[in-house]
C-alpha positions as CSV (number, residue, x, y, z in Angstrom):
1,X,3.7,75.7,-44.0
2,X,2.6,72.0,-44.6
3,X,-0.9,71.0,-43.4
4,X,-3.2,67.9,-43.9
5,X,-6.7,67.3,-42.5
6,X,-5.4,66.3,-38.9
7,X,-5.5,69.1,-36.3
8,X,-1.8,69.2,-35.0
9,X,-0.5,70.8,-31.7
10,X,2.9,70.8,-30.3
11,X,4.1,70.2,-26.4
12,X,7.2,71.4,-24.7
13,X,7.3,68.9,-22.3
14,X,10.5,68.9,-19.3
15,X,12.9,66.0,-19.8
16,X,12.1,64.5,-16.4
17,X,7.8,65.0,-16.8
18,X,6.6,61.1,-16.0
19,X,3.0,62.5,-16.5
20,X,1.9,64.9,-19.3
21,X,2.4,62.3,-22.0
22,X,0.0,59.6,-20.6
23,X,-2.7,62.3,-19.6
24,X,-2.6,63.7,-23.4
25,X,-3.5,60.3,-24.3
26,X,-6.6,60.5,-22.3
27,X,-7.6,63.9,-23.5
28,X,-6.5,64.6,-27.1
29,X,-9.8,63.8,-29.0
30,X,-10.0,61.9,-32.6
31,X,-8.6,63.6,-35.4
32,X,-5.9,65.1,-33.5
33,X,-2.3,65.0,-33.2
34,X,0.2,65.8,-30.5
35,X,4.0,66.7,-31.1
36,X,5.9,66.7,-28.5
37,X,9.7,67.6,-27.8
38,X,11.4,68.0,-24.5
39,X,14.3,70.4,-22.7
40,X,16.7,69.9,-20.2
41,X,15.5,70.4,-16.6
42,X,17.6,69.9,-13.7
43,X,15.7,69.0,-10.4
44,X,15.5,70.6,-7.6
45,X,12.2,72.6,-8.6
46,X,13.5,75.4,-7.6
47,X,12.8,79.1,-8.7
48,X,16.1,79.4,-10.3
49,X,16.4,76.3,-11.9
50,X,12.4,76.6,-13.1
51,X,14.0,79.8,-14.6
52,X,16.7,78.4,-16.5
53,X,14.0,76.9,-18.9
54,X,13.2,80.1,-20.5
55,X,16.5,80.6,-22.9
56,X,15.7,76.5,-24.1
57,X,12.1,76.9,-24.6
58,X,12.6,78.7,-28.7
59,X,14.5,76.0,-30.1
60,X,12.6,73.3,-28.9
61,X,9.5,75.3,-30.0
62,X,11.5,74.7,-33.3
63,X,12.0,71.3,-33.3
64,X,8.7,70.6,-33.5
65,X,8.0,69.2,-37.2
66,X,9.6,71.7,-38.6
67,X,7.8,73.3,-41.7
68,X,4.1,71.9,-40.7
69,X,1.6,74.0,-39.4
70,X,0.5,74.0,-35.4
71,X,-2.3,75.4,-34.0
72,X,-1.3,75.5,-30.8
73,X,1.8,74.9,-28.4
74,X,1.6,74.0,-24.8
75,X,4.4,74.1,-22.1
76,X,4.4,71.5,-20.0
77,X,5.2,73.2,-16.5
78,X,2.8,75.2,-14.5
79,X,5.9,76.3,-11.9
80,X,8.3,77.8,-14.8
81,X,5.2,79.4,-16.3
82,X,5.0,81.6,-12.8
83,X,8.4,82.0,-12.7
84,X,8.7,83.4,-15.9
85,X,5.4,85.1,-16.1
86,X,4.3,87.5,-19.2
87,X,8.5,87.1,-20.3
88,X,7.7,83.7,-21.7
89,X,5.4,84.4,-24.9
90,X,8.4,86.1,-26.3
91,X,11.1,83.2,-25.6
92,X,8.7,80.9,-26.9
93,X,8.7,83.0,-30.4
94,X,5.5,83.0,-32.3
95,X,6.5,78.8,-33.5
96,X,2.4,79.1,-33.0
97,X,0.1,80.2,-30.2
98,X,0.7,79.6,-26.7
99,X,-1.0,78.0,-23.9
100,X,0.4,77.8,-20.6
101,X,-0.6,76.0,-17.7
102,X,-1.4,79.1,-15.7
103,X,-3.1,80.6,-18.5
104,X,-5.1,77.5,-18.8
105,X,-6.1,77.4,-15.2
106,X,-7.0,81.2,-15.7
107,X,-9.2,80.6,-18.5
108,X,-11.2,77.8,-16.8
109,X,-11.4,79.7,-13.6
110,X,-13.3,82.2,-15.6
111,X,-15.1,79.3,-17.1
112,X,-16.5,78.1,-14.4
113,X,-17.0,81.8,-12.7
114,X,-14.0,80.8,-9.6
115,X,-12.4,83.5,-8.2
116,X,-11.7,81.7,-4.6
117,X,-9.6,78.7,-4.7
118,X,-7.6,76.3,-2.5
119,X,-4.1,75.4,-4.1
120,X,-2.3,72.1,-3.5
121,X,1.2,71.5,-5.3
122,X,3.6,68.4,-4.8
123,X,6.0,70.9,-4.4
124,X,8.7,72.5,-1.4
125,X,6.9,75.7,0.1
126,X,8.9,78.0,-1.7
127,X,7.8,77.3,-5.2
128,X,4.4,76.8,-3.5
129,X,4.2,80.2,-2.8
130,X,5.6,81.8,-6.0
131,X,2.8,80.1,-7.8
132,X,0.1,80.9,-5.4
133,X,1.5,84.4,-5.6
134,X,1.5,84.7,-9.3
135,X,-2.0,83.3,-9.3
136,X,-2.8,86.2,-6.7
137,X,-1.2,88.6,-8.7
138,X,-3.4,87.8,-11.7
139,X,-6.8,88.3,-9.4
140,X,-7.1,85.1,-8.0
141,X,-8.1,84.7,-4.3
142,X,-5.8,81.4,-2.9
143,X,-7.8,81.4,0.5
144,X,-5.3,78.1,1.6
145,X,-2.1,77.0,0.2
146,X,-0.7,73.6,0.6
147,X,2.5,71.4,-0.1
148,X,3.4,67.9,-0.3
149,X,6.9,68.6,0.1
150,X,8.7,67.0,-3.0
151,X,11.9,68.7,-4.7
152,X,11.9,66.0,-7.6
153,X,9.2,65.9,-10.0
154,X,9.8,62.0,-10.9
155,X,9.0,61.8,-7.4
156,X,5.6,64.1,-7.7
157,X,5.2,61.7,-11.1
158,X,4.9,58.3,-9.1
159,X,2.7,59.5,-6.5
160,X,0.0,57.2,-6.1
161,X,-3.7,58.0,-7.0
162,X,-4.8,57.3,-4.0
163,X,-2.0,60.1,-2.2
164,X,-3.3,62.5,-4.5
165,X,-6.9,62.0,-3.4
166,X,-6.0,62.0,0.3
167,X,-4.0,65.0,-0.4
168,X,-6.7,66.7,-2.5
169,X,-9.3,66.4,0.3
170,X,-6.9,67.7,3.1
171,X,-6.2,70.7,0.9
172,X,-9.6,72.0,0.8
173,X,-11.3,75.0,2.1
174,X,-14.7,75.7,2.7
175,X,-14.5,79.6,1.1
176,X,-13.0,78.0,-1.8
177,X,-14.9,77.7,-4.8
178,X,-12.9,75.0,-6.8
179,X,-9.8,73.0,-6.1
180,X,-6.7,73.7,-8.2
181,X,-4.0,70.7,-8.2
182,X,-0.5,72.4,-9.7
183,X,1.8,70.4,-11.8
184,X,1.8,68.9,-14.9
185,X,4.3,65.7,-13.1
186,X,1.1,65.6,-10.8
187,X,-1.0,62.2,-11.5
188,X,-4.0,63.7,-11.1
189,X,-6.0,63.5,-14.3
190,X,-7.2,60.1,-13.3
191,X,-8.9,61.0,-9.9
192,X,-10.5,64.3,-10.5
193,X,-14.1,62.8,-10.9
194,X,-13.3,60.7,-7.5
195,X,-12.1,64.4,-5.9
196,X,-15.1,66.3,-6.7
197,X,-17.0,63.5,-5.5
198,X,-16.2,64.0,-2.6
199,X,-15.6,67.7,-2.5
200,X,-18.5,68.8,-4.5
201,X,-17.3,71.7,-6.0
202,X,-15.0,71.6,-9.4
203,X,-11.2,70.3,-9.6
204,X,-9.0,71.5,-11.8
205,X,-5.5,69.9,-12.9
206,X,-2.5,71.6,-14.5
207,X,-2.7,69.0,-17.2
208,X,-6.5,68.6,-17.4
209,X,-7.1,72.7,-17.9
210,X,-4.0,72.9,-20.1
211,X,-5.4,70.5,-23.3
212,X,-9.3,72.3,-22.3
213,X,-7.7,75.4,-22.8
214,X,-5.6,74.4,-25.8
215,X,-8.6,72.6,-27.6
216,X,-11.3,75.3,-26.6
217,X,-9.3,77.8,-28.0
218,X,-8.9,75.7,-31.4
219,X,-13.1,75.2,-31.3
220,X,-12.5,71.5,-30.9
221,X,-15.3,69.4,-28.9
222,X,-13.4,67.2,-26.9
223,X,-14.2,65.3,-23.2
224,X,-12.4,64.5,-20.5
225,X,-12.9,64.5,-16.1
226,X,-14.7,66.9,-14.3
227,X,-16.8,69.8,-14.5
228,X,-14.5,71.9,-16.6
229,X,-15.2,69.5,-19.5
230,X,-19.1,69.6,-19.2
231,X,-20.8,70.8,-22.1
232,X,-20.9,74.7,-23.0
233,X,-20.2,76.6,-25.5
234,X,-16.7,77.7,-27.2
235,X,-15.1,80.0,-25.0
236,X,-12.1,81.4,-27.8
237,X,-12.9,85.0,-27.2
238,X,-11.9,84.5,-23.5
């Protein structure tokens, strides 16, 4: 495998993401590089089509600079990671290690020591609830559950800041010890800061815990919104 002095990591992003790319550009530190291909996904977000991502995800794992060396891979939606659950690592192949958007979240929550949380997806209640269930499943309390009700995640991806806030606030409960905003189409990277203002407690992102987890793991020092990225030590072992 070819490799030069630049840290390089590879995305699987879904064709119709309006989000992922623009947040990577806010938290992929200097001296990094981020590869990204993408794979057909037909809306609605449905379980069954979130599962028809899982026979594309190994070839566009291989179309990823071919022949250079990764030291990670992300996939781009936190949904199809649920729906395919512990299957995925193995569709993926071993192109290099994987990070996932509910792995990310897992390793954050564990982080920052959450085991209650409120969930809020710009999703229909049904893929709510498989995610919210997978997160339960994994040992995660989700004390409230909530939905803004989109089937189209170009829709979720033009959602207005200030929607996501309103939304954010609405979703919260007072057992819950952090906030977890599902989907990487989700623009919410850019109004975590103004969340936890107002919440007080931390707020986590699909997108925002996915390139933590990816660069933690790596033992990169990088910054970004929110409590997640305050200073601590390396947490690779997790």
């Amino acid at each position: 495998m070819r490799r030069d002095h630049i840290r390089r990591f590879g995305l699987i992003a879904l064709a119709t993401d309006l989000t992922i790319e623009g947040d990577a550009a806010r938290l992929m530190p200097p001296g990094t590089q981020l590869h990204v291909t993408r794979i057909i996904f037909e809306n609605p977000t449905t379980p069954e089509n979130l599962r028809r991502t899982g026979p594309r995800l190994r070839a566009a794992a291989e179309l990823i600079v071919p022949g250079v060396q990764l030291e990670g891979l992300l996939f781009g939606c936190t949904s199809a990671a649920a729906v395919l659950g512990d299957e995925i690592d193995a569709m993926v192949g071993n192109r290099a290690p994987l990070t996932t958007p509910v792995g990310a979240a897992m390793r954050a929550f564990r982080a920052l020591d959450v085991t209650r949380i409120s969930l809020l997806t710009p999703y229909m209640d049904e893929t709510t609830n498989l995610v919210a269930d997978h997160f339960v499943g994994l040992g995660i309390d989700v004390v409230a559950r909530s939905s803004m009700g989109h089937e189209d995640d170009r829709d979720m991806g033009m959602l207005s800041g200030d929607t996501v806030i309103a939304a954010a606030l609405e979703a919260d409960h007072p057992e819950a010890e952090a906030i977890f905003l599902s989907c990487t189409a989700l623009p919410a990277v850019p109004v975590i800061e103004r969340i936890e203002a107002h919440l007080g407690k931390p707020v986590l992102s699909s997108n925002q815990v996915l390139f933590w987890a990816m660069l933690d793991a790596a033992g990169i020092a990088s910054e970004g919104p929110g409590r997640l990225f305050a200073p601590r030590e390396f947490r690779a072992a997790l």
